[in-house]
C-alpha positions as CSV (number, residue, x, y, z in Angstrom):
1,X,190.2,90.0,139.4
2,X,189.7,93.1,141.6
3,X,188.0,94.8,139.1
4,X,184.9,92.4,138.5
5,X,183.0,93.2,141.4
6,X,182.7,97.2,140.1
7,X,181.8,95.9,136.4
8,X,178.9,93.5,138.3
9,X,178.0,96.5,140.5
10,X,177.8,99.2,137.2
11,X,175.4,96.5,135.6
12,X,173.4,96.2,138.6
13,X,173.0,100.3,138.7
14,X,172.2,100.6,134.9
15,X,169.1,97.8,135.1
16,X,165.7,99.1,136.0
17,X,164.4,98.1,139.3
18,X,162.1,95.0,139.9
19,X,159.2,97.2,141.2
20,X,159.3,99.7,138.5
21,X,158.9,96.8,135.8
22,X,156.1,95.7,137.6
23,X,154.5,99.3,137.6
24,X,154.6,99.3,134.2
25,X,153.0,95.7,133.4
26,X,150.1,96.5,136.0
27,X,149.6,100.0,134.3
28,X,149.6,98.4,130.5
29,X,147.5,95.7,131.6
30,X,144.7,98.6,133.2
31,X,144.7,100.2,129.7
32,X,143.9,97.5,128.1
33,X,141.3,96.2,129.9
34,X,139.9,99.9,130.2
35,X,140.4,100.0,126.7
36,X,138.0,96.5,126.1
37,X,135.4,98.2,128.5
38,X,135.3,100.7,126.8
39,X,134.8,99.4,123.3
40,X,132.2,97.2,124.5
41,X,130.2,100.0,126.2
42,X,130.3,101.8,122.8
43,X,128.9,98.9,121.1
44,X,126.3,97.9,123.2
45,X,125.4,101.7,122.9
46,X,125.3,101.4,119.5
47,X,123.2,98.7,118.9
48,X,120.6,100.3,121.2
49,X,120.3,103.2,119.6
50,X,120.1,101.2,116.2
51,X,117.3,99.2,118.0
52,X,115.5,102.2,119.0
53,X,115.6,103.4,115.0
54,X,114.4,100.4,113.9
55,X,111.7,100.1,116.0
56,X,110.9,104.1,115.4
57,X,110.6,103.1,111.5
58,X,108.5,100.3,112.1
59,X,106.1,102.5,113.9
60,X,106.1,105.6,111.0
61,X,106.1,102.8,108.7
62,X,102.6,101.1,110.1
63,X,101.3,104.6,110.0
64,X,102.4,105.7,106.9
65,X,100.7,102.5,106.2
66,X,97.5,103.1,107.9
67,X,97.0,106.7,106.5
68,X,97.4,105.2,102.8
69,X,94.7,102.9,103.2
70,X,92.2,105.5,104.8
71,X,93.3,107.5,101.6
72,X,91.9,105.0,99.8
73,X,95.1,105.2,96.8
74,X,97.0,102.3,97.8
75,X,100.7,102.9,97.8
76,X,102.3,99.7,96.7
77,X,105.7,98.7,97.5
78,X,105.8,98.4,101.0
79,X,107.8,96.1,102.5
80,X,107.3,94.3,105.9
81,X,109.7,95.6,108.7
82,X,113.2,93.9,108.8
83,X,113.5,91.7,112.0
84,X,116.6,92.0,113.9
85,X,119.0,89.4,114.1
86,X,119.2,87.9,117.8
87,X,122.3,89.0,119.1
88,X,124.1,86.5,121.3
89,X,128.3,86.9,122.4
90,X,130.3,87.3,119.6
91,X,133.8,88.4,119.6
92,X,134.8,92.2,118.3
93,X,135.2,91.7,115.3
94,X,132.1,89.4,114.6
95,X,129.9,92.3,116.4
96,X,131.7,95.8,114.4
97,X,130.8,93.3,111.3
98,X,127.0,93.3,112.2
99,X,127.1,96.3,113.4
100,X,128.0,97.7,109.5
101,X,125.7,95.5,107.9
102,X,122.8,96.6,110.4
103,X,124.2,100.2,109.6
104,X,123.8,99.7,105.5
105,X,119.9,98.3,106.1
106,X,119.0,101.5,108.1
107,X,120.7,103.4,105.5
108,X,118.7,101.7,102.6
109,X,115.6,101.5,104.8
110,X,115.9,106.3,105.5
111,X,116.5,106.6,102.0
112,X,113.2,104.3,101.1
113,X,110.8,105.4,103.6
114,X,111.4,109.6,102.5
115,X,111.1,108.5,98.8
116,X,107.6,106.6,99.7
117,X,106.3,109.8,102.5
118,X,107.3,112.5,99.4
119,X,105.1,110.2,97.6
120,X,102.3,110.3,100.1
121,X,102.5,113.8,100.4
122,X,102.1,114.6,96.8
123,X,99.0,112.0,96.5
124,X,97.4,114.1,99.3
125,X,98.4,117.2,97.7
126,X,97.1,116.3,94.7
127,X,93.8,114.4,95.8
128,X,93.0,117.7,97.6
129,X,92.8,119.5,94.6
130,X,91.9,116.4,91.9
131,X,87.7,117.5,91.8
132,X,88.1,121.2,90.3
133,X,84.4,121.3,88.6
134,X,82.3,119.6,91.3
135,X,81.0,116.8,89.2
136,X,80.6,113.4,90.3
137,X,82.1,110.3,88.7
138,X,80.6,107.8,86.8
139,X,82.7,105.5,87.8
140,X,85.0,104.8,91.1
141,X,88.5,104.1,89.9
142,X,91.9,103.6,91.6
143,X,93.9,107.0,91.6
144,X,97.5,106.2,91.3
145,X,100.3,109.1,92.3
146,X,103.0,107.6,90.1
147,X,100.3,108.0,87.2
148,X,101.6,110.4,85.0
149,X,97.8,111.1,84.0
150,X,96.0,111.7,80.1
151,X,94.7,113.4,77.9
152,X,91.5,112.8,75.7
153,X,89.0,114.5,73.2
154,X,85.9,114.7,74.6
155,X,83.8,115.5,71.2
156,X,80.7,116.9,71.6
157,X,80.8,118.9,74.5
158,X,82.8,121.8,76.0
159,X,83.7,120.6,79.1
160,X,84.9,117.5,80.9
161,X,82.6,114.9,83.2
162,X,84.1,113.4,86.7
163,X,87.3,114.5,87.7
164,X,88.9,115.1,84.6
165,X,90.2,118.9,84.2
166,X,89.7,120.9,81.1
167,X,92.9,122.1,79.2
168,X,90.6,124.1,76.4
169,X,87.7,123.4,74.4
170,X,86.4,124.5,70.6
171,X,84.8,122.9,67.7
172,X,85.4,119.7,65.9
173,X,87.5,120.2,62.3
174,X,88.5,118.4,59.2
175,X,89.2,118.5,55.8
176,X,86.3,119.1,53.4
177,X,83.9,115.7,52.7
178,X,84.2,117.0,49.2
179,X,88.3,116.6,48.8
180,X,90.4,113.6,48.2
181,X,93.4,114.7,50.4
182,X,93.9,116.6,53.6
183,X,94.2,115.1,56.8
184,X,91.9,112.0,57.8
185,X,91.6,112.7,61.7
186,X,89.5,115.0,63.6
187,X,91.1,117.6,65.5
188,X,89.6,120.2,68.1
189,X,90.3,123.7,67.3
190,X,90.7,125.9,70.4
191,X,88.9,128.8,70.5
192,X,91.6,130.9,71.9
193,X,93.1,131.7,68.4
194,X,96.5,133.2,67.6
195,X,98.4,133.6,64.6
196,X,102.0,134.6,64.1
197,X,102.4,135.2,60.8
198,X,99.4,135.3,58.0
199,X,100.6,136.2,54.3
200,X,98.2,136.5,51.6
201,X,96.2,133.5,51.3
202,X,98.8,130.4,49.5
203,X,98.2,126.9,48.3
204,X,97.4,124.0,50.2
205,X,95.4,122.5,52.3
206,X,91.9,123.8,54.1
207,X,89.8,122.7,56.7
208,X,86.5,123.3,57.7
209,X,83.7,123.0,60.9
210,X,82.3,119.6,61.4
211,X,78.6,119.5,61.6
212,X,76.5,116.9,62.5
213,X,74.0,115.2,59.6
214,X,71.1,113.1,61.9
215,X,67.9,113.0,63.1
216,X,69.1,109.7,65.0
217,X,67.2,109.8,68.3
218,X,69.8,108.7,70.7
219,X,71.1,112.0,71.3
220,X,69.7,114.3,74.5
221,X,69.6,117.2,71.5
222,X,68.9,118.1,68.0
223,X,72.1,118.2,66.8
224,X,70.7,118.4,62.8
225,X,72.9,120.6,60.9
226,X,74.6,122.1,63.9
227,X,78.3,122.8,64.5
228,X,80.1,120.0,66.3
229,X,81.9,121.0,69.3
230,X,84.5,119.5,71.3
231,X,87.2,119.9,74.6
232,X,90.4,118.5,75.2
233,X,90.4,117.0,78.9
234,X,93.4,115.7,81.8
235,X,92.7,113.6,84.5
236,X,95.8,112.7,86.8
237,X,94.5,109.6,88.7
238,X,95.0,107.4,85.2
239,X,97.5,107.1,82.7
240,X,95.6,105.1,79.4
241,X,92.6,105.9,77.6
242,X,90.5,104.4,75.0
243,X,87.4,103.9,73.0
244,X,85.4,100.8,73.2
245,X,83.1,100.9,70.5
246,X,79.4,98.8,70.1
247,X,79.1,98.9,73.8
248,X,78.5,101.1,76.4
249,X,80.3,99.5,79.1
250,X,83.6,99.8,80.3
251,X,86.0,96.7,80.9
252,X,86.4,95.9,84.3
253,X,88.6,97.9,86.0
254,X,88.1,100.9,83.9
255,X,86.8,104.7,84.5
256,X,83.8,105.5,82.3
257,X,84.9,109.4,80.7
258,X,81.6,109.3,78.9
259,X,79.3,107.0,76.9
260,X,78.0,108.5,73.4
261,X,77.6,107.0,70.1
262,X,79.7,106.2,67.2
263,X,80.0,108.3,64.2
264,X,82.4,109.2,60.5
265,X,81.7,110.6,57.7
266,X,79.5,109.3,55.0
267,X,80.2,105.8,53.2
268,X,80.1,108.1,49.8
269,X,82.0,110.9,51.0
270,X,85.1,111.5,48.5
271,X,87.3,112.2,51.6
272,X,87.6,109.5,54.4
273,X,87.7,110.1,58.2
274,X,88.2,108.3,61.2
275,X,85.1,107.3,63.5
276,X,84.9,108.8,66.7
277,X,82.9,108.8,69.6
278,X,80.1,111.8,70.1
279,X,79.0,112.3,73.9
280,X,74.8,111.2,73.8
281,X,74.7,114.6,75.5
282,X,76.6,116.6,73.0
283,X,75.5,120.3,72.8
284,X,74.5,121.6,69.8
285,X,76.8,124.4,68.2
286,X,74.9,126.8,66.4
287,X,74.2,126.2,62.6
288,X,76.2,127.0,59.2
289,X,75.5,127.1,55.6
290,X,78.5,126.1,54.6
291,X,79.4,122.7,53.8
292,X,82.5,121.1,55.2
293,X,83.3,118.1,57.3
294,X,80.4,116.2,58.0
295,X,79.4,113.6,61.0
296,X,77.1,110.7,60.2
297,X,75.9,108.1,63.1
298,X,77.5,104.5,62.2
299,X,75.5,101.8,61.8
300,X,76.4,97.5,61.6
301,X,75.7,96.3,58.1
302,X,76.2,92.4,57.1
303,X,74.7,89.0,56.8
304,X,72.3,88.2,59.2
305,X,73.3,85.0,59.0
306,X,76.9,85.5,60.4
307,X,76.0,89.0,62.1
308,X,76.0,88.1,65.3
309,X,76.8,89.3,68.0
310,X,75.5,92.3,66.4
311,X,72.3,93.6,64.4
312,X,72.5,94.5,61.0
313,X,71.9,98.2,60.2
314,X,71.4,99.1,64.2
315,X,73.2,102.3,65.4
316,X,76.7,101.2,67.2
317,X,77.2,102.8,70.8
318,X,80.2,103.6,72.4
319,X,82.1,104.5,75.4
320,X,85.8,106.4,76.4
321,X,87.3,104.8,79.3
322,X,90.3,105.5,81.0
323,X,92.5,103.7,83.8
């Protein structure tokens, strides 16, 4: 019994004191509500600086926006700024939740807005230098930057009308009228020749200088007898090209290249060709004696009867339009 009262006493000394264990609440309880503080201080600092980006791309956006339409190209793709979410008392995790998702958009938004002001940039850059000859355009049509641009035979002349560069020009060639095989198509020879390697002369095919066989009066020139010539031409504002043939009149929406008229060899010729369309300006090209491919002007024959729109045995027009 005597020796209670020193076991009681020993378990009295080896228990903290009342005053330190409420030290140690009070100071827990401070870190943690520093702790909340300061979590909400960093997202409410977050979201304002998020604001301020958003509202910083909205502005470059509209500007971006702006400056494309004075251009005059259009840029299409734009999208209308995001509005933000109204933001009302969530709890933590609600709020680091938004927080991501607002973090993704601006994310998808950067990424966006530099692909469309590289764009821009290379539309002006190209613009600036589109009109290398100084010649006007026939026709006003929309210059894309994402066109990959084309390429088209302008026959008859040596060089290329509105804003279309030249790549090289030459004279119109084909297989003899005479011969039953050899190629069908016209091509344009440059006359920048080079040849690699040139044996004595072997068997095959030939071709020959295209001249012109008319005294059609649609033509600026006299083109009797004379050589055909011919340039191969790029514009970048348009990516399709073609010929519209009895008209000279572009489809709506379409650049008018150059208008001209239609012509092929002749209907008795042993050797066919395709038809093609000769600028009404073409330049003569010097005459020949020899006797190669030949170039007649086409003309509508049938029933007058069941002819129409057309008229029988009138000379057919044409036109080369790109867009």
């Amino acid at each position: 019994m005597a020796e209670e009262p020193y076991a009681k006493l020993e378990e009295e000394e080896s228990s903290p004191p009342k005053k330190c264990r409420c030290s140690t609440t009070y100071v827990q309880i401070v870190c943690q509500i520093s702790c909340i503080v300061l979590l909400i201080v960093c997202v409410v600092s977050i979201e304002r600086r998020i604001s301020f980006l958003e509202k910083r791309f909205d502005s470059m956006a509209e500007g971006l926006k702006k400056e494309q339409s004075d251009h005059k190209g259009g840029l299409h793709g734009h999208r209308t700024p995001l509005a933000r979410d109204k933001r009302t008392v969530r709890d933590p995790k609600t709020r680091f939740s938004s927080l991501a998702k607002q973090l993704r958009t601006l994310k998808t938004r950067t990424t966006k807005f530099s692909k469309t002001l590289s764009t821009s940039t290379s539309f002006q850059d190209d613009a600036a230098r589109g009109n290398n000859d100084g010649q006007e355009h026939v026709e006003e049509g929309p210059k894309e930057a994402w066109l990959s641009g084309v390429v088209y035979q302008h026959w008859g002349r040596t060089s290329c009308s509105g804003d279309a560069s030249l790549v090289y020009n030459g004279y119109m060639a084909n297989s003899q009228y005479t011969a039953s095989g050899g190629g069908s198509n016209f091509i344009c020879l440059t006359n920048n020749v080079t040849y690699d390697t040139y044996p004595s002369p072997q068997e095959g095919t030939n071709i020959y200088g295209t001249k012109y066989y008319t005294s059609f009066q649609g033509f600026k020139n006299n083109l009797n007898e004379h050589l055909a010539l011919c340039a191969v031409c790029y514009t970048a504002y348009r990516g399709s090209q073609i010929m519209v043939p009895a008209t000279k009149e572009c489809p709506i929406g379409w650049t008018v290249e150059y208008r001209g008229y239609l012509m092929s060899g002749h209907y008795d010729n042993h050797h066919s060709s395709e038809f093609v369309c000769v600028d009404e300006e073409a330049e003569p090209g010097g005459t020949s004696f020899g006797d190669g491919a030949v170039l007649y002007v086409v003309q509508g024959l049938c029933d007058p009867l069941s002819c129409k729109p057309f008229v029988n045995g009138r000379q057919l027009a044409c036109v080369v339009c790109t867009k």
